[in-house]
Backbone as a chain_set.jsonl record, in Angstrom:
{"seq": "XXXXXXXXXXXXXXXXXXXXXXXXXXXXXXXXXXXXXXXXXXXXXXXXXXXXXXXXXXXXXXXXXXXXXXXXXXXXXXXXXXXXXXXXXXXXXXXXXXXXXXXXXXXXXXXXX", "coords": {"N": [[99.137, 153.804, 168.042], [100.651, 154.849, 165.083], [100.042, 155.828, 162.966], [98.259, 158.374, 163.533], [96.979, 161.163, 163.43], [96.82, 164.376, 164.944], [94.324, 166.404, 164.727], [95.115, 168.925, 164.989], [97.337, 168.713, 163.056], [96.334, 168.714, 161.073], [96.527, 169.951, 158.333], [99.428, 171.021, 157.905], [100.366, 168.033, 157.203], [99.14, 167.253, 155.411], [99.997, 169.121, 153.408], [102.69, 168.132, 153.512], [102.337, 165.34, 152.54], [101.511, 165.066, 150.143], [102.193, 163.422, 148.098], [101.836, 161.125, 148.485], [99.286, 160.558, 148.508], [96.701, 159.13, 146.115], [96.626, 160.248, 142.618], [94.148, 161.234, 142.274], [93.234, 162.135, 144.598], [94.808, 163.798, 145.26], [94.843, 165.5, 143.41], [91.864, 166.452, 144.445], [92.16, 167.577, 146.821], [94.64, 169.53, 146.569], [92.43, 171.242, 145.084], [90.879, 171.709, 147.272], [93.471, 172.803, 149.105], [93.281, 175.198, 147.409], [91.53, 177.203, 147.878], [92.716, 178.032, 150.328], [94.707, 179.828, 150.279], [94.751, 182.197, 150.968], [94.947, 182.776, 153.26], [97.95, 182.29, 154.497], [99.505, 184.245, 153.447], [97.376, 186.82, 154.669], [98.79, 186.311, 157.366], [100.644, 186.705, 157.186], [100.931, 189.644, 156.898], [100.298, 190.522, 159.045], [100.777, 192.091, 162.136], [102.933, 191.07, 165.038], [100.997, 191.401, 167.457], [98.701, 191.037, 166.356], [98.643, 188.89, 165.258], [98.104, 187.363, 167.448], [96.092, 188.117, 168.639], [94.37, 186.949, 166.874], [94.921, 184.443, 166.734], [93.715, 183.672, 169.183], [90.822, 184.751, 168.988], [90.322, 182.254, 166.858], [90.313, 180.293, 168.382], [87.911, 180.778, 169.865], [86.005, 181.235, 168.397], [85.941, 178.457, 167.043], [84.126, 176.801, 168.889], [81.665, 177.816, 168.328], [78.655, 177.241, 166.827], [77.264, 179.033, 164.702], [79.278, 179.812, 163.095], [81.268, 178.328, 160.201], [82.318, 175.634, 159.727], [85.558, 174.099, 158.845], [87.945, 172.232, 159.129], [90.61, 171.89, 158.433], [91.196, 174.766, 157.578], [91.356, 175.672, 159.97], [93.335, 174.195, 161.174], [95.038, 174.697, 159.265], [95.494, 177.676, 159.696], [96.611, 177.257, 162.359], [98.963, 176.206, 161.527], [100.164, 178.321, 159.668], [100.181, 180.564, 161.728], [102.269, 179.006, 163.61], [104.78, 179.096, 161.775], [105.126, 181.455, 161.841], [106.165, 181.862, 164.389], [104.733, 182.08, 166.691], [103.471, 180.989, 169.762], [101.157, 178.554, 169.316], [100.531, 176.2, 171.132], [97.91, 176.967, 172.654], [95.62, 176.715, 170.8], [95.796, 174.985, 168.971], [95.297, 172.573, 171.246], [92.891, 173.484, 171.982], [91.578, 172.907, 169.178], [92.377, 170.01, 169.01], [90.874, 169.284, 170.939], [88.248, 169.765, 171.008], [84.989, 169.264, 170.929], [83.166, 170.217, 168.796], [85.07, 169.429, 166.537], [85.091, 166.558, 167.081], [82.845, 165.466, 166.6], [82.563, 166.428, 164.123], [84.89, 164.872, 163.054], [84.413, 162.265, 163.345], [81.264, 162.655, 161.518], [82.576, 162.445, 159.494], [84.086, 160.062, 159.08], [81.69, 158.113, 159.383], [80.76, 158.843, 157.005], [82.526, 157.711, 155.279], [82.333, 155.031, 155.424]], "CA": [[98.687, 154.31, 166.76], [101.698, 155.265, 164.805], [99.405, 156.562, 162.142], [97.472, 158.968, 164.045], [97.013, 162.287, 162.92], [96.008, 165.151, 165.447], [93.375, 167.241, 163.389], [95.219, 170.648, 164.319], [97.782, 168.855, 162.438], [95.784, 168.301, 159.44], [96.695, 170.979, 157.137], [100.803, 170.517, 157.716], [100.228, 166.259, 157.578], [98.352, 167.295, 154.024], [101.148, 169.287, 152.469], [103.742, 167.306, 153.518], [102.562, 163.998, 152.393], [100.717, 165.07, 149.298], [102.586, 162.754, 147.044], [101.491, 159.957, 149.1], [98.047, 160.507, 147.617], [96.568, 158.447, 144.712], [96.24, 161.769, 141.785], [92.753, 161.363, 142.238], [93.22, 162.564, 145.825], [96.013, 164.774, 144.964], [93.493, 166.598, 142.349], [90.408, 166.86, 145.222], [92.944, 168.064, 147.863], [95.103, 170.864, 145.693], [91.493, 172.333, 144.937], [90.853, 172.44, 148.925], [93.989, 173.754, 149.505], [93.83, 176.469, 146.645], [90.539, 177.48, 148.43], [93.136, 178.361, 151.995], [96.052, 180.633, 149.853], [94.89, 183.557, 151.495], [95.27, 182.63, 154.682], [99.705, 182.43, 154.816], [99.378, 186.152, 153.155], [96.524, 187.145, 155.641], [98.992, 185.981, 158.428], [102.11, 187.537, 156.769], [100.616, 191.306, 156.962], [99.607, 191.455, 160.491], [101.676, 192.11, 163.322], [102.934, 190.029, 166.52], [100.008, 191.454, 168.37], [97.631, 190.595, 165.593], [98.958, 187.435, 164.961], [98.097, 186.531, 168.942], [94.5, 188.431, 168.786], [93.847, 186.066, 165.294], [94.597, 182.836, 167.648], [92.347, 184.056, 170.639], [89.642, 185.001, 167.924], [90.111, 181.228, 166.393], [89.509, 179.924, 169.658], [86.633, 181.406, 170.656], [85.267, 180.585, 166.923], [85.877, 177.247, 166.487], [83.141, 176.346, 168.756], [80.46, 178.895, 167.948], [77.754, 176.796, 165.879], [77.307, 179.982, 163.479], [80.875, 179.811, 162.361], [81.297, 177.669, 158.937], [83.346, 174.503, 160.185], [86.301, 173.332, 158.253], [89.04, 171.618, 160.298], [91.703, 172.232, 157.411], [91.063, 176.597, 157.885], [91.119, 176.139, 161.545], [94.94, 173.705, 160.688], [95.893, 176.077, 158.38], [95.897, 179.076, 160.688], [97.494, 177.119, 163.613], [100.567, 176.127, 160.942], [101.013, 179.524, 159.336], [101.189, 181.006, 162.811], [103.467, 178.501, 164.216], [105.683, 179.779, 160.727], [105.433, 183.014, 162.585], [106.745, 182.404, 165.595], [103.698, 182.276, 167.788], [103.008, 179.777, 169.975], [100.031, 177.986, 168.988], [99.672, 175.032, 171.825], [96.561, 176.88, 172.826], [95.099, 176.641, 169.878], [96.63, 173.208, 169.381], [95.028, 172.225, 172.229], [91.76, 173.83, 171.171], [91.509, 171.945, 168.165], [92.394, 168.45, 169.491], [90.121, 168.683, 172.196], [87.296, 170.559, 170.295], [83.634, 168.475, 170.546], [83.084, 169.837, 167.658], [85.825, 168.802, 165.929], [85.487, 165.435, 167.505], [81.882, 165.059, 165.866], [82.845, 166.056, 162.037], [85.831, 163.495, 162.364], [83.169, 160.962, 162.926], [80.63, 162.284, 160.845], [83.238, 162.082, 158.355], [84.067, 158.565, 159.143], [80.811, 157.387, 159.144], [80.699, 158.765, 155.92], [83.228, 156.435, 154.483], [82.031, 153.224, 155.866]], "C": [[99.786, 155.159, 166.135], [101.741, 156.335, 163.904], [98.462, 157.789, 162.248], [97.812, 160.767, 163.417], [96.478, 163.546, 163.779], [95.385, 166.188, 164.287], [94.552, 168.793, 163.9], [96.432, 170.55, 163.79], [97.869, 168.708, 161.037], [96.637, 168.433, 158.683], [98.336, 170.581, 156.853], [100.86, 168.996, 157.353], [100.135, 166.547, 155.971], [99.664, 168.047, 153.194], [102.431, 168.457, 152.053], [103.752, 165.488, 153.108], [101.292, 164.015, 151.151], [100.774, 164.291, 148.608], [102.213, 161.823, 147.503], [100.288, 159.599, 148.676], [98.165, 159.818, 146.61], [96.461, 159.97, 143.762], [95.081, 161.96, 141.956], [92.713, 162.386, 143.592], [93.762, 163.724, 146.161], [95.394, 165.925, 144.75], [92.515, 167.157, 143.453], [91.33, 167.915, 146.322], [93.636, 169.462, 147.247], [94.054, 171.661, 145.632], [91.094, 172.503, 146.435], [91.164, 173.382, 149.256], [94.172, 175.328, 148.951], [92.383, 178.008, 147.184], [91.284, 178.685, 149.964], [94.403, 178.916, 151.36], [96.061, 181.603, 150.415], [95.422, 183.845, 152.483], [96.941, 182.628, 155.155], [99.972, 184.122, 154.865], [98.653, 186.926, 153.979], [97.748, 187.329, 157.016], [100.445, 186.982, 158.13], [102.086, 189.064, 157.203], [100.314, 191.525, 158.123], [100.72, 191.056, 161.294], [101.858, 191.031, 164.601], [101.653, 189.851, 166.859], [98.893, 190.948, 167.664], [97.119, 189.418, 165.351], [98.469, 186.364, 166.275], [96.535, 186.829, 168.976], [93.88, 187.351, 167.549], [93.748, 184.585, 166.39], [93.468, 182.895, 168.477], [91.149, 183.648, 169.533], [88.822, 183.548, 167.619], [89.29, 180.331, 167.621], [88.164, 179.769, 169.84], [85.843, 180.628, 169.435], [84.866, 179.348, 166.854], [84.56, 176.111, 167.367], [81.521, 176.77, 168.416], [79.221, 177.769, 166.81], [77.789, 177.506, 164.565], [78.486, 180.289, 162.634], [80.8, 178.342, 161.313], [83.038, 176.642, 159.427], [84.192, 174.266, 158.588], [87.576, 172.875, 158.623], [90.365, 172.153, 159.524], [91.745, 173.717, 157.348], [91.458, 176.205, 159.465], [93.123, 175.426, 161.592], [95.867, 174.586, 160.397], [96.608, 177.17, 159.402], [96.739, 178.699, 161.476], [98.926, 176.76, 162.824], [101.474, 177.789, 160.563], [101.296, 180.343, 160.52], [102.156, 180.901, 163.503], [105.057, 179.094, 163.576], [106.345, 181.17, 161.441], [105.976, 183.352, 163.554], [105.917, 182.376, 166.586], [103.249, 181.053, 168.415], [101.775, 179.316, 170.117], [99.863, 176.962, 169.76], [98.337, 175.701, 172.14], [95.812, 177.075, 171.457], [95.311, 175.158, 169.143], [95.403, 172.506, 169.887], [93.757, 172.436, 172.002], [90.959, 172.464, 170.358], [91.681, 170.436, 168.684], [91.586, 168.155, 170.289], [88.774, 169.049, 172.233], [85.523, 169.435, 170.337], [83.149, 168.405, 169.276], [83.81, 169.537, 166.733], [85.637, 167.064, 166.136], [84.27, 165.103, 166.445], [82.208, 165.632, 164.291], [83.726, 164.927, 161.899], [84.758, 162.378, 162.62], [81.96, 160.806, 162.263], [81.91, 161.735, 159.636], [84.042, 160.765, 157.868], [83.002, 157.656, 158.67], [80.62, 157.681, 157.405], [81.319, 157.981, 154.425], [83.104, 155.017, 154.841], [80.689, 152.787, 154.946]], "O": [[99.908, 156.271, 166.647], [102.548, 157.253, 163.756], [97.915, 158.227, 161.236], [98.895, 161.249, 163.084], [95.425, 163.918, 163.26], [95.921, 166.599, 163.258], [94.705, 169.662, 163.041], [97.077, 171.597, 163.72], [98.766, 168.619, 160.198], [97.423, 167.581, 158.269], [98.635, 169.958, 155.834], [102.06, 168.833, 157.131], [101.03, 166.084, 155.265], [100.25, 167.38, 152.341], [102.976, 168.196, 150.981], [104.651, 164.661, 153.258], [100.346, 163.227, 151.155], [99.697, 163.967, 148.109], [102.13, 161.101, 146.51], [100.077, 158.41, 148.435], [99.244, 159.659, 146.039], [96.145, 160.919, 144.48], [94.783, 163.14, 141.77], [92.092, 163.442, 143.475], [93.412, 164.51, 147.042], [95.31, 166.956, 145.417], [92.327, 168.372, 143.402], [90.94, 169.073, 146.47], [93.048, 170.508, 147.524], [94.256, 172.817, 146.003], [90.996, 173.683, 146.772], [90.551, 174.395, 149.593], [94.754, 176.279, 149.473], [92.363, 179.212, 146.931], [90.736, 179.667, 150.464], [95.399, 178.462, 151.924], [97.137, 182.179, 150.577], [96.163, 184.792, 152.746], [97.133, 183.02, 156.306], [100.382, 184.9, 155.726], [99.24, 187.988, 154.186], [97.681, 188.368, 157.672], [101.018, 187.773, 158.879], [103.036, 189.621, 157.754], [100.024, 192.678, 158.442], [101.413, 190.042, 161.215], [100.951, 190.304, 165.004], [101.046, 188.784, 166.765], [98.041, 190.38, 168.347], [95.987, 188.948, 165.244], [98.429, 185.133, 166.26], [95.753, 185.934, 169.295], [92.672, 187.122, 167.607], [92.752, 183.925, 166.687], [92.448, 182.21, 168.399], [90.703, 182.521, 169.314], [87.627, 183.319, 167.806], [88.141, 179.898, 167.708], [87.486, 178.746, 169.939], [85.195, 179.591, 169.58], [83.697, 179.024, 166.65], [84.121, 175.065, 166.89], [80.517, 176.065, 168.31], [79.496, 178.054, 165.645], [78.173, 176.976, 163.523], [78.494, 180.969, 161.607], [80.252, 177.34, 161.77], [84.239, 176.911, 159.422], [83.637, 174.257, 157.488], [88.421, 173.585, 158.076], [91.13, 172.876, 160.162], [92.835, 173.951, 156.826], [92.143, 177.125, 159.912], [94.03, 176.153, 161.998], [96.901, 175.053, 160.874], [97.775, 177.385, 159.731], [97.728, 179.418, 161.623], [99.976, 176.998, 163.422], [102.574, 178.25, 160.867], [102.405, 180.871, 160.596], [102.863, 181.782, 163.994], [106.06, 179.41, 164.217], [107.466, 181.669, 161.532], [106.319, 184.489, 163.877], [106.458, 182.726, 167.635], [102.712, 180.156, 167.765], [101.193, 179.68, 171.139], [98.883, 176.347, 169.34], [97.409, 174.936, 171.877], [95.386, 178.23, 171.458], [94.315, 174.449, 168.995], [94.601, 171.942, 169.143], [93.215, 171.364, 171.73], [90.204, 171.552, 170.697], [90.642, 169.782, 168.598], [91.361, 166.974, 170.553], [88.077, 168.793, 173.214], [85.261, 168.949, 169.237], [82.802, 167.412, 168.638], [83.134, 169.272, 165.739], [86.1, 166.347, 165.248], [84.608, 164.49, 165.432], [81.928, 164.882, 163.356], [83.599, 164.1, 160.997], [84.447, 161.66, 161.669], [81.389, 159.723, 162.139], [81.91, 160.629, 159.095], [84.479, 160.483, 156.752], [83.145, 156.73, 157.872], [80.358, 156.747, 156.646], [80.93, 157.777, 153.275], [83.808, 154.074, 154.481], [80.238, 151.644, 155.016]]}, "num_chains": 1, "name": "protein.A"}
């Protein structure tokens, strides 16, 4: 699969291949991402140690039910930290291997069939 996309590399996959979009797609996606601006600036102001307690945090989060799923926030974070210097395989790793991640990419499949 040459085309394969790991989800915790959504968010980077999505910037970098925006133009690849039809405009229609372009348009739905830009308003996503203008939704996740905070989050680079969020990551900018906090310290090493902060920046490592924010991953843990995500972690723990991302399978919690009561936490507000969106695979592209949970992306996000693991790119702008990588930006930072922090190593993000566990969180990486997280994300790719996530149940619930596994079930939105297939509701969200089924939803296009």
């Amino acid at each position: 699969m040459e085309h394969y996309i790991r989800p915790s590399e959504l968010y980077e996959w999505t910037i970098n291949n925006l133009n690849s979009l039809s405009l229609e797609e372009q348009e739905i996606t830009l308003k996503n991402l203008e939704q996740l601006r905070w989050i680079p600036e969020m990551i900018e102001n906090l310290n090493p140690i902060q920046r490592e307690l924010l991953q843990i945090a995500m972690i723990k989060k991302l399978e919690e039910p009561e936490t507000p799923f969106c695979l592209m926030f949970f992306s996000c974070i693991a790119y702008n930290l990588h930006i930072k210097n922090i190593d993000v395989n566990p969180l990486k790793i997280a994300i790719n291997t996530s149940k619930r991640v596994q079930k939105e990419i297939e509701w969200m499949f089924l939803l296009q069939l």
